[in-house]
N, C-alpha and C positions, 0 to 999 in steps of 0.2 A: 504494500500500500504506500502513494506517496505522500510523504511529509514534509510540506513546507520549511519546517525548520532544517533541512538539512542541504535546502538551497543555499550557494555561498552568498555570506553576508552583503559582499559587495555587488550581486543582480539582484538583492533588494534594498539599496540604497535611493532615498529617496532626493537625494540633495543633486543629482546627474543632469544640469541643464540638457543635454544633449538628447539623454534618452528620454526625458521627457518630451521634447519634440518630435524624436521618433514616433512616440506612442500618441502622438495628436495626427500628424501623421498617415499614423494606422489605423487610426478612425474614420481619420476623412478617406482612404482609399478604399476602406470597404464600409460603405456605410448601403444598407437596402432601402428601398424606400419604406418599407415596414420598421419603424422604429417612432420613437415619441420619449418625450420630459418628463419625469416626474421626481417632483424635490431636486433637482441636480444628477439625478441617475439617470441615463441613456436606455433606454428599453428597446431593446432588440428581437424583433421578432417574424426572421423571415423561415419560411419550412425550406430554405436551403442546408448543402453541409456544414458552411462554412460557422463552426459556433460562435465567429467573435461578432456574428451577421444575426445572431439567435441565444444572444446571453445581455445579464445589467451589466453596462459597462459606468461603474461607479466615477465620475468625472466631478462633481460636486458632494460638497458633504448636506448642504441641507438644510432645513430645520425644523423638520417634522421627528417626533421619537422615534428612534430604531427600528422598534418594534411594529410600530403603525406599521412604518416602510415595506418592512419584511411581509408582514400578512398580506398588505395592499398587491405590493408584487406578485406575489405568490399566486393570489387572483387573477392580476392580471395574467398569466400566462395560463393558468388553470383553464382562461375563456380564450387562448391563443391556440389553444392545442398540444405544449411543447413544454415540455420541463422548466423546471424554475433554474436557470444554472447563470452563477455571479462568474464574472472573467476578473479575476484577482489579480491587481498590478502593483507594485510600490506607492503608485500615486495614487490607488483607489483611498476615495473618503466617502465615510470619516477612516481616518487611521487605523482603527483598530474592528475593522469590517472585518478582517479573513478571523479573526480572533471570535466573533458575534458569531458569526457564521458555523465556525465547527463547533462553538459551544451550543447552536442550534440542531447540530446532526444534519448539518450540508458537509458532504464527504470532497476531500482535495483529488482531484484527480489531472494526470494529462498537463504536466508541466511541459511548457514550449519556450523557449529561449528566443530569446532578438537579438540577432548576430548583427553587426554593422560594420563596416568598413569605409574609412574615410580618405580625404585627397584623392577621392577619381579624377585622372586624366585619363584620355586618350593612350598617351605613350607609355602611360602605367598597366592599360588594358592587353590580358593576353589576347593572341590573334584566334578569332575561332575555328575550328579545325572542320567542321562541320557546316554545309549549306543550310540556311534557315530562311522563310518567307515572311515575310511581315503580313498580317491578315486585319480584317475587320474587325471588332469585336463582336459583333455578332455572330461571325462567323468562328470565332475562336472561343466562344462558350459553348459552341456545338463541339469541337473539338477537345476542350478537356471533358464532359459530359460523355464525349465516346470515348476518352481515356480510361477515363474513373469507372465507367460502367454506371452511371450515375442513372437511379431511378425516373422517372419524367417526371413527376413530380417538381422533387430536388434540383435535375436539370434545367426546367423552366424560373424554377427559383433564381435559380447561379445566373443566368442568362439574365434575366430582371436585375439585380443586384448591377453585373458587371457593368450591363447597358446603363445604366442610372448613376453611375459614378463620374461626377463635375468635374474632374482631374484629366489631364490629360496620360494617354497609355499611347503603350506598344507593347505589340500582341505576336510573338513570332510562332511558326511550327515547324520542324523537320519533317519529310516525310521520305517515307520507302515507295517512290513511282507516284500513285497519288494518294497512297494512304498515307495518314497522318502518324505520326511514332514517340512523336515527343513535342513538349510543348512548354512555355513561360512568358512570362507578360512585367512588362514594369510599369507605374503608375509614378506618377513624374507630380512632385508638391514644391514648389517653388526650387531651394537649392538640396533637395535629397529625393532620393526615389525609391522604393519598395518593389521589391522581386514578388512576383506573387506565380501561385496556379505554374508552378513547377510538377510536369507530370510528364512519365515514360509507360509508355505499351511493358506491359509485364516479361514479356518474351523478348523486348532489346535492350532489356537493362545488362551495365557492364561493360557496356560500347563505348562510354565516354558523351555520350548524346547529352547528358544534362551539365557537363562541364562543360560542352561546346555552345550551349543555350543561354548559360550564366557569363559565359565573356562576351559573348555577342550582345544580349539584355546590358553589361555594365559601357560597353561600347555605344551604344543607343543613351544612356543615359549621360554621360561622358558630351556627347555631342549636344543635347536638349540642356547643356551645363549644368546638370547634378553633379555635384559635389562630396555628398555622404550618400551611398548604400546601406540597405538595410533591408532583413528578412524575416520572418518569422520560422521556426522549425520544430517537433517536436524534439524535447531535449534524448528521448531515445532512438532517435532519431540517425545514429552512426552512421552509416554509409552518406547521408545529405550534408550531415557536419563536416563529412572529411572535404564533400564536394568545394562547398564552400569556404573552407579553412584554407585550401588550399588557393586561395584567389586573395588571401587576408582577413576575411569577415573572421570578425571574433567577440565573443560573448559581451552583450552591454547591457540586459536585465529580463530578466526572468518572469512570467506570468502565469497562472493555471486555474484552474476552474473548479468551481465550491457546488456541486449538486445537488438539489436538496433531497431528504433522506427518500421521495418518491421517486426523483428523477430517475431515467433510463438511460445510463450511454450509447453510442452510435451501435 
């Protein structure tokens, strides 16, 4: 089971000007249109995968009592369809949220790390090894959706979400002839960018396809002059870490997800 407290002290520092922008960020690049305020909480509730698209994403502390908050929530997702699940960051308020939380019997699960990497240039960027297309995005939520094997549902979700987001992207995909094989998209916030929707066909993984995706993706951003990268990953995530360690990204804070005692994981 995991335990927050054994995440290093320093990916839950909350004094990181840096990663805090990151993580503003990574709100705005994936924000659904299914979402709403309440006290300073972000309420997120799209039936796609992505859970940072379908959890409270705590961005205010408030000033309604705890308690209210939490039953209110709870409701409110109860009439959503979808689990009650809080996305726990350093900067979630009030302060001592993740603390309420497990003493309520919302279980920690599915810590994901924010790697980032800073000073992109161009000349800094490896050369990609691999041809990649640049697509629409409409055209490239069909394409992770046939990656993932993703339900219709889910997939029409992901597709609404992607399409809906005010930022500007680039959405590239490899393909084998004219099937698609691998896939990644960056979403571009003034001087930093976010890697997102990293995904390979099950049967071409080991080819190097998503290292040649990631230089290409930091190339595009590099040009559109971002300046800091940055990713989200699960922290067990090994073989994705090595991908991207190996380009420089390196841990800048840690986040994970509080379920409540009814909630269902994927």
């Amino acid at each position: 089971m995991f335990d927050p407290a054994a995440v290093p002290v320093d990916l839950r520092s909350t004094d990181d000007a840096l990663g805090a922008r990151l993580e503003d960020a990574g709100l705005s690049s994936s924000q659904p249109p299914q979402q709403t305020i309440y006290d300073g909480w972000l309420l997120r509730y799209s039936p796609g995968k992505a859970k940072r698209a379908r959890s409270v994403n705590a961005i205010g502390a408030g000033r309604l009592p705890i308690d209210v908050k939490l039953a209110t929530v709870e409701a409110f997702y109860r009439r959503a369809k979808l689990p009650c699940v809080y996305r726990i960051t350093p900067y979630s308020q009030p302060a001592a949220l993740d603390h309420t939380l497990d003493a309520a019997g919302y279980e920690a699960r599915e810590e994901t790390r924010v790697m980032c990497l800073e000073a992109v240039t161009r000349d800094r960027v490896v050369r990609p090894t691999v041809d990649s297309q640049l697509v629409a995005v409409d055209e490239f939520a069909a394409i992770v959706a046939l990656l993932r094997g993703s339900p219709s549902t889910e997939a029409a979700a992901e597709a609404q979400r992607l399409a809906s987001c005010p930022l500007p992207s680039r959405s590239l995909v490899v393909r084998d002839g004219a099937t698609p094989i691998a896939c990644g998209q960056i979403v571009i916030d003034g001087d930093c960018f976010g890697v997102f929707n990293m995904v390979t066909a099950s049967d071409q993984r080991g080819r190097g396809l998503a290292t040649a995706i990631v230089a290409a993706l930091l190339d595009h951003g590099a040009q559109l002059g971002g300046g800091v990268a940055y990713l989200q990953v699960d922290a067990a995530n090994a073989p994705a870490r090595r991908v991207y360690a190996k380009f420089g990204f390196r841990d800048r804070y840690a986040y994970w997800y509080r379920w409540a005692p009814e909630g269902e994981s994927e």
